[in-house]
N, C-alpha and C positions, 0 to 999 in steps of 0.2 A: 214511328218513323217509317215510311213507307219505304219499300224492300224496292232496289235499284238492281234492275236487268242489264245484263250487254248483252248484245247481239253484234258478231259478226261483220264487218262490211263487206257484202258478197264479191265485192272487186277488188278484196285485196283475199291473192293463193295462198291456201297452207302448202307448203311443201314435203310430199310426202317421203320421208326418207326411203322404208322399202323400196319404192318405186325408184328417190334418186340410185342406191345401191342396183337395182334391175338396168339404168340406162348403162354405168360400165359392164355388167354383166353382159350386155346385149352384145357386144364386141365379140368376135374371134379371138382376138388381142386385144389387152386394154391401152387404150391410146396412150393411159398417161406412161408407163411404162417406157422408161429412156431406151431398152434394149430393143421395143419392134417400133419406136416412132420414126426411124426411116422408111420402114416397109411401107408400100403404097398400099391406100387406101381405096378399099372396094366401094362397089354400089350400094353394097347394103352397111358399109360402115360410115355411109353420110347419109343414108335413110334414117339414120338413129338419129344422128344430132339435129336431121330438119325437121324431125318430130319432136326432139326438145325444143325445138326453137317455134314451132307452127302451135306446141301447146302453154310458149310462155308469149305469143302473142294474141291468141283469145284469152289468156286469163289477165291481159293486159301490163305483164313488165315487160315488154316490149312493145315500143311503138312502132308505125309502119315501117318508119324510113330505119329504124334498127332493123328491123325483120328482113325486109328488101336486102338490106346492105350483108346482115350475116350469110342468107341465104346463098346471095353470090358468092363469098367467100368459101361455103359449104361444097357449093358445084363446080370450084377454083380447086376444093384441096388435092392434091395429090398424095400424100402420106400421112400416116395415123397419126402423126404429132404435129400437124393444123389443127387436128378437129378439136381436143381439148379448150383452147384459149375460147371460142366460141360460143360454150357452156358455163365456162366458170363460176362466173355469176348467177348461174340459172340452176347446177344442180350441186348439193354439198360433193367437196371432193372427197372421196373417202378412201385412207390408207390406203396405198396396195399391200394385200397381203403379202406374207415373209416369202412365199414362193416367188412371187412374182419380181420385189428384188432384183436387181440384177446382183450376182455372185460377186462382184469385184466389190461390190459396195454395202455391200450385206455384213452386219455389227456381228458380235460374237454370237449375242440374244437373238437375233434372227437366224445366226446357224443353226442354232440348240432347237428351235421353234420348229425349223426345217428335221431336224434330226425326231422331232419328237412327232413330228407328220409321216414322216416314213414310219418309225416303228409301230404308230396304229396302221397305220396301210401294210404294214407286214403281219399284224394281229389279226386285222380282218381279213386278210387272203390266208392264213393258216385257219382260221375259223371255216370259213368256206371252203377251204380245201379237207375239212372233217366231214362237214356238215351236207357237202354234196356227194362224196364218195360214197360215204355211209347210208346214205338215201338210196344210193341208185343200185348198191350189189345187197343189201337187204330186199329190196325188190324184186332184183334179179332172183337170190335165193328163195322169197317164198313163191314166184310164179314157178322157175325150174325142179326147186327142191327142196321143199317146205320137211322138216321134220328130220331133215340129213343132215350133214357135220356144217355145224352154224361156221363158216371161212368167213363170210363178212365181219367176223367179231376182230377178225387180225387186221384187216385194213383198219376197221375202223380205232384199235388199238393203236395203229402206227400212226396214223394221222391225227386223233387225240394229244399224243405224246407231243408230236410236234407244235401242236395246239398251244399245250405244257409250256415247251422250251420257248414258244416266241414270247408267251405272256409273260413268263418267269423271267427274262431276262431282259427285262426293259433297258434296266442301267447299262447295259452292257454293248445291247444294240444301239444306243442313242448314242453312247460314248462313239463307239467305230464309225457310223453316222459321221457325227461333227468332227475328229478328225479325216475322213476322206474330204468331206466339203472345205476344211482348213486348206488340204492340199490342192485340190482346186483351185479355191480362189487365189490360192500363192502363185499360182499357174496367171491363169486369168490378169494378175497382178503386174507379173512378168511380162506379159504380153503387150499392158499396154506402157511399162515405164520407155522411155525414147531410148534408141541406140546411142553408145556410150561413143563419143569421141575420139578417135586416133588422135595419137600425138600433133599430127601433120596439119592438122583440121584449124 
């Protein structure tokens, strides 16, 4: 039986994901994001979407009179939550990440998620804060005073240790984490339930 080839129709686009993930990347702010879609939208935050739009009409899912038509709408929008509906179609929407959340709306799992991005961002700045100290007065020590009382071994002790305590205490950090963010968002909450009725009302 002879061996059956596909090939491709060149006029129909792969989509490449990396790249859909780089068009919300491209943003300041991601449009989809309910907390900045009233902020007005920059010149270069609708340069983005006419470049999704000018490369899904050379690959052909968009026709003229779409093209035409989004484009006006594009040099229409005035705030970041126009520009999404005009892509939808064009690039996958993908999660916003747990940071980006708004806080009032954010599950218990996206607090913990949040709590668990701060305590590596508190590991890596206690790493770096070993890792450059220690570099920079061992240097110092051997241009000034190579062979005299090694002192950078006590920085670099002190800031090791700390090193210690961020990593060693993960559970502990995450936990303080997600209760502050708790109380926030109980905040946040508060703010937006409506004012409560007088009697008289």
């Amino acid at each position: 039986m002879a061996a059956v080839t596909w090939e491709r129709d060149p006029r129909i686009a792969i989509v490449d994901e990396k790249g859909a993930q780089d068009v919300w990347a491209s943003f300041q702010h991601d449009p989809r994001d309910p907390a900045v879609a009233p902020l007005r939208a920059s010149d270069a935050d609708r340069n983005v979407v006419h470049g999704v739009l000018t490369e899904a009409f050379a690959d052909g899912r968009l026709d003229r009179e779409e093209y035409d038509e989004r484009t006006g709408q594009v040099l229409a929008a005035r705030t970041l939550g126009e520009l999404p509906p005009l892509v939808r179609d064009l690039v996958p929407d993908r999660p916003l990440l747990p940071a980006q959340v708004p806080l009032a709306a954010a599950t218990s799992a996206e607090l913990h998620k949040r709590a668990e991005e701060h305590w590596r961002d508190e590991r890596r700045n206690a790493f770096f804060g070993f890792l450059g100290p220690t570099i920079i007065c061992w240097t110092i020590w051997t241009v000034t005073m190579f062979g005299g009382f090694p002192w950078p071994a006590i920085v670099m002790a002190a800031t090791f240790f700390n090193f210690l305590r961020v990593a060693a205490n993960r559970r502990e950090i995450v936990a303080s984490e997600v209760r502050r963010l708790e109380r926030k968002r109980a905040r946040e909450l508060e703010k937006k339930q409506p004012p409560a009725l007088g009697p008289d009302s």
